[in-house]
C-alpha atoms as a printed R data frame, in Angstrom:
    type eleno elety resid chain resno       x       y       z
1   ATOM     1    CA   UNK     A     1   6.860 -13.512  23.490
2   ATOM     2    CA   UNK     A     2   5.750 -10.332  21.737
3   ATOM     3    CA   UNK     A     3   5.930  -7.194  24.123
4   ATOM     4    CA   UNK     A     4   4.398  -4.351  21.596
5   ATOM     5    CA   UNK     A     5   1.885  -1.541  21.979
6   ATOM     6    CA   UNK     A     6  -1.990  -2.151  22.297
7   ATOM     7    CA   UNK     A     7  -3.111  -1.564  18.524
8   ATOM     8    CA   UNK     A     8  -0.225  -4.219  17.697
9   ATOM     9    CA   UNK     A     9  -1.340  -6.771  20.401
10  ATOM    10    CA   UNK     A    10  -5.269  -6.400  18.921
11  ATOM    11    CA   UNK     A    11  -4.314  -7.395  15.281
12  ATOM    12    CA   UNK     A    12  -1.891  -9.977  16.222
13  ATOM    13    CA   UNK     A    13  -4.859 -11.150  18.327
14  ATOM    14    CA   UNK     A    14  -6.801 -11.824  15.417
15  ATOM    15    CA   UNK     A    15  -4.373 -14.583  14.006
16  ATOM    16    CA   UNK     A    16  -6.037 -17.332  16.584
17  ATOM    17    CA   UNK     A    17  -9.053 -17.038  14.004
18  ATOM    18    CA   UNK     A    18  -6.813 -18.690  11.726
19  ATOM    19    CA   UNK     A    19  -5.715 -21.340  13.858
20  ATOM    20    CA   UNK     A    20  -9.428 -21.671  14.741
21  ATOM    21    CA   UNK     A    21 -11.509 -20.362  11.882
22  ATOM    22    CA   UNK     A    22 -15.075 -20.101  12.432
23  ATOM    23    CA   UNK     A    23 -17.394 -20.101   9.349
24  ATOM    24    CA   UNK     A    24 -20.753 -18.141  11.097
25  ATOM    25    CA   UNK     A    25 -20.377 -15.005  12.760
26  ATOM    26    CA   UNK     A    26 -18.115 -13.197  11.299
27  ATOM    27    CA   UNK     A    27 -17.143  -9.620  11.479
28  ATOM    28    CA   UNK     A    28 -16.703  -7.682   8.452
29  ATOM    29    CA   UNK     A    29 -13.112  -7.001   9.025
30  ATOM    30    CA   UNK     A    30 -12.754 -10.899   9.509
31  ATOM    31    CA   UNK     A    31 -14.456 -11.707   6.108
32  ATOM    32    CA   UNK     A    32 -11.746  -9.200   4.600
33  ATOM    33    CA   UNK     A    33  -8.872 -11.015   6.175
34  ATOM    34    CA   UNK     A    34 -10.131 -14.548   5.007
35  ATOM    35    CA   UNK     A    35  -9.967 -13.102   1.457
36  ATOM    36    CA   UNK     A    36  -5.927 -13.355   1.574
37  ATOM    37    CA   UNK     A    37  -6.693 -17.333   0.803
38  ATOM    38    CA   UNK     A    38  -4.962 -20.368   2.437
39  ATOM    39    CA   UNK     A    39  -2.766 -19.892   5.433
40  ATOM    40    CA   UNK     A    40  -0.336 -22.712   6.739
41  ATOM    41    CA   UNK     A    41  -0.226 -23.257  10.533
42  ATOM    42    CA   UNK     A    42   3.875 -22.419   9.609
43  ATOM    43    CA   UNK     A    43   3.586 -19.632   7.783
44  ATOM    44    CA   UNK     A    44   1.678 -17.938  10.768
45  ATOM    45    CA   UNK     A    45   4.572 -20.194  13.472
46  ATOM    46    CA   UNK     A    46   6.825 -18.078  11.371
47  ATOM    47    CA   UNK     A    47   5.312 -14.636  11.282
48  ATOM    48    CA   UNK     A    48   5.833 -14.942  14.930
49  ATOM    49    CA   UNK     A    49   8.937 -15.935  15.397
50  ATOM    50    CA   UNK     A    50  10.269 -13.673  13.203
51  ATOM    51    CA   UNK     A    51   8.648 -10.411  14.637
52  ATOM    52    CA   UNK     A    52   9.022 -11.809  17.768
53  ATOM    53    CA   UNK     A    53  12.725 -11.966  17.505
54  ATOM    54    CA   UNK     A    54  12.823  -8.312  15.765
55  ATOM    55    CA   UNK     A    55  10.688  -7.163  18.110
56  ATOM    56    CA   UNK     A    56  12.887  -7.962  20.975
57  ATOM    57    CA   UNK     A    57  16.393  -6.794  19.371
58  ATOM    58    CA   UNK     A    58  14.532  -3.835  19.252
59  ATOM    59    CA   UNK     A    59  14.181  -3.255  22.297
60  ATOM    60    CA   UNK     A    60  17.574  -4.513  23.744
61  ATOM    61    CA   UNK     A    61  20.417  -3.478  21.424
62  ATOM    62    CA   UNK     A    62  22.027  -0.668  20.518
63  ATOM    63    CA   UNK     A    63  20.725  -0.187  16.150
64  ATOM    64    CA   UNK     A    64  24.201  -0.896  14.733
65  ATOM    65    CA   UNK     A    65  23.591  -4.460  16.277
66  ATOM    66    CA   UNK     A    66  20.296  -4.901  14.787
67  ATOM    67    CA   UNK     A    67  21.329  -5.235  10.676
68  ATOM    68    CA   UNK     A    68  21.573  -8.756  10.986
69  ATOM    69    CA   UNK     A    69  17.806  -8.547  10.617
70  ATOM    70    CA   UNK     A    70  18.209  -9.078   6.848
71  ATOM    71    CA   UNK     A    71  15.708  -7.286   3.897
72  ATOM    72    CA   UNK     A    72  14.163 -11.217   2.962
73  ATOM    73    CA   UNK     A    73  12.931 -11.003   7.022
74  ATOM    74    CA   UNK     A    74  11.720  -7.397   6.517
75  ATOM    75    CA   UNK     A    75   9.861  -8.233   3.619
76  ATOM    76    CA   UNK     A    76   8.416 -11.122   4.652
77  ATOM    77    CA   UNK     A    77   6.911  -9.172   7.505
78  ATOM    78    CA   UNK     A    78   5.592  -6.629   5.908
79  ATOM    79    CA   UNK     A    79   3.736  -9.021   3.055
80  ATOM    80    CA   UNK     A    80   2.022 -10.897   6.206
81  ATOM    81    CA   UNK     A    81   0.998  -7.716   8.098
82  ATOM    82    CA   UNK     A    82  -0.196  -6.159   4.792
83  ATOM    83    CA   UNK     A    83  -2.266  -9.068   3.679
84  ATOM    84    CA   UNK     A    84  -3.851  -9.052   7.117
85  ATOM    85    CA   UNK     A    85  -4.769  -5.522   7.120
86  ATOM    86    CA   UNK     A    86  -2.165  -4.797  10.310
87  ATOM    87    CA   UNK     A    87  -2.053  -1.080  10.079
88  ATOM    88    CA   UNK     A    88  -0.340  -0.316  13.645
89  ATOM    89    CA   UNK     A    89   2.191  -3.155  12.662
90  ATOM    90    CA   UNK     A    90   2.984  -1.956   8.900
91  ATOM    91    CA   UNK     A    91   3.572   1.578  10.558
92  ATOM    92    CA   UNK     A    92   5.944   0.092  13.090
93  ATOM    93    CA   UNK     A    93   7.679  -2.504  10.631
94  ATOM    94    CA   UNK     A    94   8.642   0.535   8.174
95  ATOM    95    CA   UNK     A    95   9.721   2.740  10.823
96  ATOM    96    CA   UNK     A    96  12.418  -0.075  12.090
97  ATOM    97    CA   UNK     A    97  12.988  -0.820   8.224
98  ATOM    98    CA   UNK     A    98  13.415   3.166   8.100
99  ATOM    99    CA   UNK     A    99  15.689   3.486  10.864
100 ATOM   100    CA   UNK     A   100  18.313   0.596   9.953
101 ATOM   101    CA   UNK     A   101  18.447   1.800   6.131
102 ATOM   102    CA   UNK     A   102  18.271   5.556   6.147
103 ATOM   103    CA   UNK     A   103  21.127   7.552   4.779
104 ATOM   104    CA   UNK     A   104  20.690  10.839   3.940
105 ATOM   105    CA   UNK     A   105  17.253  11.693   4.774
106 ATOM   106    CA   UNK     A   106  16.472   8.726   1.876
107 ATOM   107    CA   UNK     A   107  16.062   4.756   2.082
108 ATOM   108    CA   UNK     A   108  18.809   3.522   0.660
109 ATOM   109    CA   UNK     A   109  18.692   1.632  -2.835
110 ATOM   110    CA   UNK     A   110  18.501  -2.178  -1.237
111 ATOM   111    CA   UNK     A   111  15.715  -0.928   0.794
112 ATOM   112    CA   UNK     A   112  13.724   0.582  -2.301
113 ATOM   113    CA   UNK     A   113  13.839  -2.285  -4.229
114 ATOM   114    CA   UNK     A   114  12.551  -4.338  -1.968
115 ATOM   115    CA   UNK     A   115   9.679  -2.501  -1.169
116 ATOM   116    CA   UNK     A   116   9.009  -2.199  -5.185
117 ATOM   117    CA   UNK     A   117   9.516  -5.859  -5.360
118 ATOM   118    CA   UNK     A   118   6.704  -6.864  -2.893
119 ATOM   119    CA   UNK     A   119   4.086  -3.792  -3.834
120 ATOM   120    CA   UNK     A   120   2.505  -3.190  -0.625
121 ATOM   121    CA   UNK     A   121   0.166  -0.089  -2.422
122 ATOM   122    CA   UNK     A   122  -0.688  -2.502  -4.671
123 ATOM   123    CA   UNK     A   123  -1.762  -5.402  -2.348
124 ATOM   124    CA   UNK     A   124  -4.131  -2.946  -0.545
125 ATOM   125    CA   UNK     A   125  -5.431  -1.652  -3.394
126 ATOM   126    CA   UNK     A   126  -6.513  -4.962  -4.481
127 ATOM   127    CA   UNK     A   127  -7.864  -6.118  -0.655
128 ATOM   128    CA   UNK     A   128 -10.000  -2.872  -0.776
129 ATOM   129    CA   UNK     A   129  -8.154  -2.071   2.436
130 ATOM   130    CA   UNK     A   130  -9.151   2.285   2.457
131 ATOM   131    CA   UNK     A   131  -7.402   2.222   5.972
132 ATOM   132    CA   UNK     A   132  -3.851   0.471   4.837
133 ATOM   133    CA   UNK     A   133  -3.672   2.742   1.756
134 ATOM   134    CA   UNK     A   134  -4.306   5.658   3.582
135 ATOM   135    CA   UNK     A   135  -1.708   4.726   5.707
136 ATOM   136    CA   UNK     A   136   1.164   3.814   2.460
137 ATOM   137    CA   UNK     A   137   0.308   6.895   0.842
138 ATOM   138    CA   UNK     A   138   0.875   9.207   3.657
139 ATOM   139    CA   UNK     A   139   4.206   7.486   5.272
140 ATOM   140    CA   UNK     A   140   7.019   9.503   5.237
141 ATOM   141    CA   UNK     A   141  10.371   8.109   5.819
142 ATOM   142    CA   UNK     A   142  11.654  11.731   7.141
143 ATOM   143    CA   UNK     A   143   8.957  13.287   9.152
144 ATOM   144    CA   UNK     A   144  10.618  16.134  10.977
145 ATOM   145    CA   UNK     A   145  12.050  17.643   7.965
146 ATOM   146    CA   UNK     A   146  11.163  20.273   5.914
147 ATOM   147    CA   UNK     A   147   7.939  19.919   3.568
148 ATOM   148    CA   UNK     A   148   9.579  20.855   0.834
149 ATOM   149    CA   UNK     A   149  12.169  18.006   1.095
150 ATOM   150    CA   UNK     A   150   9.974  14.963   2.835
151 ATOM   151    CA   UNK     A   151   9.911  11.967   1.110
152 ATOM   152    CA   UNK     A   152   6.965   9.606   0.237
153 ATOM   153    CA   UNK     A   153   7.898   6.023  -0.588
154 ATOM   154    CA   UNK     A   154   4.472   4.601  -1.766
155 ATOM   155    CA   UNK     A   155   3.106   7.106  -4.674
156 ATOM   156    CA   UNK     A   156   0.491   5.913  -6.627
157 ATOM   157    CA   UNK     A   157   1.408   6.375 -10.153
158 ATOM   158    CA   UNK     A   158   4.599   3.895  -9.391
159 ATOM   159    CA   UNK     A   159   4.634   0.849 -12.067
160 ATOM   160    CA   UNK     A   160   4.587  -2.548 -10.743
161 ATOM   161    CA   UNK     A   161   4.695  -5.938 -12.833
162 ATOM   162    CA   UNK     A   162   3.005  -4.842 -16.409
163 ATOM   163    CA   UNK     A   163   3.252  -1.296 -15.799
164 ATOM   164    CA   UNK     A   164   0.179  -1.134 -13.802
165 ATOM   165    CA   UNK     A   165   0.205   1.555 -11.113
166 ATOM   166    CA   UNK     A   166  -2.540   1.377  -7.868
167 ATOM   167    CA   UNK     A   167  -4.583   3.697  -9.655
168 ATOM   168    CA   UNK     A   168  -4.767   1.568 -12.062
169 ATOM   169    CA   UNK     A   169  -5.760  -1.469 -10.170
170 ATOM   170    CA   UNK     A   170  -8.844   0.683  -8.301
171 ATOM   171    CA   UNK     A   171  -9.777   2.440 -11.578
172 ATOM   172    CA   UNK     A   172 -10.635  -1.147 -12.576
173 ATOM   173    CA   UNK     A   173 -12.388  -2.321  -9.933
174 ATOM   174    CA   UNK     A   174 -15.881  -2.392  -9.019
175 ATOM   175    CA   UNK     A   175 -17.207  -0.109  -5.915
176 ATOM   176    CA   UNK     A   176 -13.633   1.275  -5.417
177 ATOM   177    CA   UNK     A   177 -14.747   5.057  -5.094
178 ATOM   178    CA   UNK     A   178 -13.524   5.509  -1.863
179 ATOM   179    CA   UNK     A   179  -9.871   3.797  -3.268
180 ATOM   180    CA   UNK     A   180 -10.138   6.324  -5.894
181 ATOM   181    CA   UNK     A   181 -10.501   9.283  -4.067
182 ATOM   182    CA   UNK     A   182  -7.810   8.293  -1.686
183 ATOM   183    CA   UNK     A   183  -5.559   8.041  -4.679
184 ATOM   184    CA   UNK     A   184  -6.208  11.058  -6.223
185 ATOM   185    CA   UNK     A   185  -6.138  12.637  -2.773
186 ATOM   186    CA   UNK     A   186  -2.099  11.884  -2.591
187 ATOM   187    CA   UNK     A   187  -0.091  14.221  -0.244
188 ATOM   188    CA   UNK     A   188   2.001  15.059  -3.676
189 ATOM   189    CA   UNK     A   189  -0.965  15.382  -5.859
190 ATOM   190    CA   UNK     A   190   0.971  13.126  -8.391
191 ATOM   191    CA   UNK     A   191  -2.474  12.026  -9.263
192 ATOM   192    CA   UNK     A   192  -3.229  14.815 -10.477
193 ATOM   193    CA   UNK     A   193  -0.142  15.844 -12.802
194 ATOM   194    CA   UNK     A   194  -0.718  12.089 -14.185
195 ATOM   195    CA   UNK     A   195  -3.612  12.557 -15.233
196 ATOM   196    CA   UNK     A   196  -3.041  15.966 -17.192
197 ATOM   197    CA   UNK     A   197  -0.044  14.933 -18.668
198 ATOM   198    CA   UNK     A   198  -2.130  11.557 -19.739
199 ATOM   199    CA   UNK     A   199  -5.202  13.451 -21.221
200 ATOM   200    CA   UNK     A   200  -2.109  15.571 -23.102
201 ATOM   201    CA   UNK     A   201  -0.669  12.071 -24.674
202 ATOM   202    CA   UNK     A   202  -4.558  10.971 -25.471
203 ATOM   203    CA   UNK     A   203  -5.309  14.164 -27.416
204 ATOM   204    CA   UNK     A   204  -2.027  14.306 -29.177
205 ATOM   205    CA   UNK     A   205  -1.914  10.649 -29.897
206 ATOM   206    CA   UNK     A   206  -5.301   9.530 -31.023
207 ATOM   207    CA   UNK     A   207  -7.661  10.171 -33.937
208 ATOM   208    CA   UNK     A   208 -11.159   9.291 -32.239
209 ATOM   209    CA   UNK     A   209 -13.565  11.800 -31.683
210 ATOM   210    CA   UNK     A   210 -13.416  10.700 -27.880
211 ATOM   211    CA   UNK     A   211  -9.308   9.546 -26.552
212 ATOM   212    CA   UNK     A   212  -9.206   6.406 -24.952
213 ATOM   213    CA   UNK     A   213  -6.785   4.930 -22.988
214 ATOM   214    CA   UNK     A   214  -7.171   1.056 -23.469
215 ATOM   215    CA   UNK     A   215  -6.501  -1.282 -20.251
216 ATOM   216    CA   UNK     A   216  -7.205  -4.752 -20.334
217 ATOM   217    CA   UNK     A   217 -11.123  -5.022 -21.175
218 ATOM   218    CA   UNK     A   218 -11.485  -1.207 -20.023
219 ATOM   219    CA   UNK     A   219 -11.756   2.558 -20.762
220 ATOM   220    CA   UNK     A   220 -10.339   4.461 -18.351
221 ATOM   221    CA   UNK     A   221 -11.611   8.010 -18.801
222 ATOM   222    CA   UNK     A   222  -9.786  10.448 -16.975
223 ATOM   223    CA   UNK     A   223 -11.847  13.930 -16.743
224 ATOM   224    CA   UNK     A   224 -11.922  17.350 -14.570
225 ATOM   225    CA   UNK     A   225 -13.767  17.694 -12.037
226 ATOM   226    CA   UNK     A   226 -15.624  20.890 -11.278
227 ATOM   227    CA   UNK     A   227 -13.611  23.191  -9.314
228 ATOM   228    CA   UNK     A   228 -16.602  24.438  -7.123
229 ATOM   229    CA   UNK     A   229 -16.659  20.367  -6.408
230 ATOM   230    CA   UNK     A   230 -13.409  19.522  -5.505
231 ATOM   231    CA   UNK     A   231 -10.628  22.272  -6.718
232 ATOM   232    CA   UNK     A   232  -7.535  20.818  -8.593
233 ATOM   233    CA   UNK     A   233  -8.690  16.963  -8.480
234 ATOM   234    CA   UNK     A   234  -9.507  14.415 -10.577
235 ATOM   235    CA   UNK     A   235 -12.440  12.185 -11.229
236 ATOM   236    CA   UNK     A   236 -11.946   8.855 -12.970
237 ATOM   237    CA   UNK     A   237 -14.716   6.835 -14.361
238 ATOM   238    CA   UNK     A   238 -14.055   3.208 -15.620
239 ATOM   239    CA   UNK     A   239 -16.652   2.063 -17.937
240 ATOM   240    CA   UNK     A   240 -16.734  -1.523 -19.468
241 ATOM   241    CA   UNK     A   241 -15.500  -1.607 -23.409
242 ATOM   242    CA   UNK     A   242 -18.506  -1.470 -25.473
243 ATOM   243    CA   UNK     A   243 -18.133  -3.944 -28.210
């Protein structure tokens, strides 16, 4: 038995659809969720069990009794709930993950390299999912401190496998404006020193009339917006490769 807040209980509701999937009627956020591909019935068993199990040491021990919950359990929670689109339950999951593995006002290094192991920015990005990366970008792992010292895990200039950052990935999508503007819209603004210090390396770096910076089959162009637009910001156009 799960005993968790409302928002939890209505996404973990939705995981009958894949023990019982039905192919007309469909809401939106359904279709989104199908997109994750093939589920096992013991994957989802498992999902259950395990937050199940978290959920209640939670709730009845004291937190030095709760570290047997290991990282591998953490992160295989928070790959489910992500791919699912569980935005209460993400939020929840990090803030237990948070409070076992804080020292300092900073997660400590096992906890950090899990999370850049299983790239949660980088799973929304690709799932389209505005409402989880909203979430990632803004989570702070030490709220009540002072702005100048509060900590963002999920930036979106980090490298994951390649060296491709979530800006990346929605630069090079198709209809990912909203993605975009989330991403350049970063609490830190990282976005936007990237981006400068990118159109820097272009100009420096290449002899074409018009720099380039050369991703897969793309152009990423990286230009400034108008200030009486959007004031220090960033607008990124990605145009197919012209032969």
């Amino acid at each position: 038995m799960i005993i968790a807040n409302a928002s939890i209980c209505k996404e973990l509701n939705r995981l009958g659809e894949e023990f019982h999937p039905k192919s007309q009627d469909m809401t939106e956020e359904q279709a989104q969720s199908s997109n994750r591909g093939p589920t096992s019935r013991e994957e989802v068993l498992c999902f259950l069990n395990e937050l199940g199990w978290l959920f209640q040491k939670n709730q009845t021990s004291e937190l030095r009794e709760q570290s047997d919950f290991s990282l591998a359990r953490f992160k295989f929670l928070l790959v489910c709930s992500v791919e699912r689109d569980y935005c209460a339950l993400i939020r929840t999951l990090l803030d237990m993950l948070v409070e076992r593995n804080l020292v300092n006002d900073e997660l400590n290094r096992e906890a950090l390299d899990m999370l850049a192991e299983i790239q949660l920015l980088n799973r929304a990005v690709k799932r389209k999912s505005t409402k989880m990366v909203e979430l990632l970008i803004h989570y702070l792992v030490n709220p009540l401190t002072l702005s100048s010292s509060r900590k963002f895990v999920f930036l979106p200039n980090i490298t994951g496998p390649g060296g491709i950052t979530p800006l990346h990935l929605a630069a090079c999508t198709s209809g990912s404006d909203d993605m975009i503007d989330l991403l350049t819209n970063d609490p830190q603004e990282v976005c936007l020193s990237l981006s400068l210090s990118l159109k820097s390396n272009f100009f420096a770096s290449s002899k074409l009339t018009k720099p380039s910076f050369m991703f897969s089959d793309w152009i990423i162009e990286l230009e400034h917006s108008s200030r009486c637009n959007r004031a220090n910001s960033i607008q990124l156009r990605c145009n197919k490769e012209q032969p």
